[in-house]
C-alpha positions as CSV (number, residue, x, y, z in Angstrom):
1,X,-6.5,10.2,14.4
2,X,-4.7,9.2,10.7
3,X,-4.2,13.0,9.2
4,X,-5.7,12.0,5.9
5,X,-3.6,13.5,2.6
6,X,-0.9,13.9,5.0
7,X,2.1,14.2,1.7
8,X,5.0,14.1,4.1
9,X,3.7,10.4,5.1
10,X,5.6,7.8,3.5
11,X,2.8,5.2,3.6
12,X,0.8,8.2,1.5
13,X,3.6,8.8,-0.7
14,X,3.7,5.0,-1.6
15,X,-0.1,4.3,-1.7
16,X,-1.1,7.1,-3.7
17,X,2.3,7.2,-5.9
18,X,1.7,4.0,-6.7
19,X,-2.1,3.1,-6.8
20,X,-3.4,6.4,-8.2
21,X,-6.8,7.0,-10.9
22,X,-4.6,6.1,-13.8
23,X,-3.3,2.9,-13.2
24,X,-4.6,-0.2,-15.2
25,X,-5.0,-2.2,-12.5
26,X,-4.1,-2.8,-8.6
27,X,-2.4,-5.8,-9.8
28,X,-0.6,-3.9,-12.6
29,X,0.7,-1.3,-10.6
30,X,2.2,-3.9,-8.1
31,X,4.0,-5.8,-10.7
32,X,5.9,-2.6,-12.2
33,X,7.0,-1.3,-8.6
34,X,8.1,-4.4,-8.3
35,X,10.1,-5.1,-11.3
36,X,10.9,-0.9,-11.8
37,X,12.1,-0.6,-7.9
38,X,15.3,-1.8,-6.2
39,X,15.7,-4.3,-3.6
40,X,16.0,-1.8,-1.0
41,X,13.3,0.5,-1.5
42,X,11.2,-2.4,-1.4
43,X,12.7,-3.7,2.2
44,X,11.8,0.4,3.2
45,X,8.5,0.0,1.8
46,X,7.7,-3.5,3.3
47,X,9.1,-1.5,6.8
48,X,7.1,1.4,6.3
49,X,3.7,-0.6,5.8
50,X,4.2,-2.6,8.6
51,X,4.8,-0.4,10.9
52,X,1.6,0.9,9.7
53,X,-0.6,-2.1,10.1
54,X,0.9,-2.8,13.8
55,X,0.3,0.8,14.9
56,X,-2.4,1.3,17.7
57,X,-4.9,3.5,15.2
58,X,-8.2,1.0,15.0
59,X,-8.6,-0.7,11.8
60,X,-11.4,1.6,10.8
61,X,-8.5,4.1,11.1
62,X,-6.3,2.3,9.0
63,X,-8.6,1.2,6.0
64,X,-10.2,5.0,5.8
65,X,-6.5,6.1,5.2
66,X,-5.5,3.1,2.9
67,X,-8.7,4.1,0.9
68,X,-8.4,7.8,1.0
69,X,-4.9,7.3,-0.3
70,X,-5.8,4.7,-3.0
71,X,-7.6,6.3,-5.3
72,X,-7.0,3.9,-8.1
73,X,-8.5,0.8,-6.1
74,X,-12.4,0.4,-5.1
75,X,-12.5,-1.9,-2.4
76,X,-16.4,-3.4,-2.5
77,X,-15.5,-4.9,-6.1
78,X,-12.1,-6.9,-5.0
79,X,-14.7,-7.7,-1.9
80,X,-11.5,-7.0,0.8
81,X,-10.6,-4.5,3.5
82,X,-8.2,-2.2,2.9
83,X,-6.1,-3.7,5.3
84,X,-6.5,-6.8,4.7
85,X,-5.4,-5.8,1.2
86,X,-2.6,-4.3,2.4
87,X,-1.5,-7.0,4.3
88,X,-1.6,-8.9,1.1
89,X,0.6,-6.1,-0.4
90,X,3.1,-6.8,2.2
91,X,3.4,-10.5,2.0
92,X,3.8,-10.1,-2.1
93,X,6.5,-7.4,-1.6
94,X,8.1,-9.8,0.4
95,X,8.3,-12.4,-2.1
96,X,9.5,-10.5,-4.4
97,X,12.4,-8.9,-2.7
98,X,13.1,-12.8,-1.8
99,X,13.3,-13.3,-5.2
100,X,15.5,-9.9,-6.8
């Protein structure tokens, strides 16, 4: 089982460092990681969170962790799973490093 709040995680670190209660928006908080970050830490990160996804903890697993980490994001009103979401995180990190 996902230890939830685990702070030596790196996929915590990065979910709740970067989509925490006082961010403007999910989409906000994306965009300034992206543009604040360098190129590297965003190849770790898109390591890190895919490593994640294709570990063998069920997806129920997963999206209770992404959520309990998230606390800045409520899932039902962007009407996604949390890894599904996550996926989506991935594939825009990608771009973006693509880009830099």
């Amino acid at each position: 089982m996902l230890s939830i709040n685990n702070h030596d995680d790196p996929v915590f670190q990065f979910l709740a460092g970067t989509f925490h209660q006082d961010i403007e928006s999910p989409e906000d908080a994306l965009q300034e990681l992206i543009l604040d970050e360098s190129k590297e830490y965003l190849e770790y990160i898109v390591v890190i969170l895919t490593d994640f996804i294709k570990n063998e903890y069920s997806d129920i697993e997963k999206n209770e962790y992404i959520q309990s980490c998230t606390d800045g994001i409520y899932f039902p009103i962007l009407n996604v799973k949390p890894v599904e979401w996550l996926n989506d995180i991935i594939k825009k990190i990608t771009k973006a490093i693509n880009i830099k």
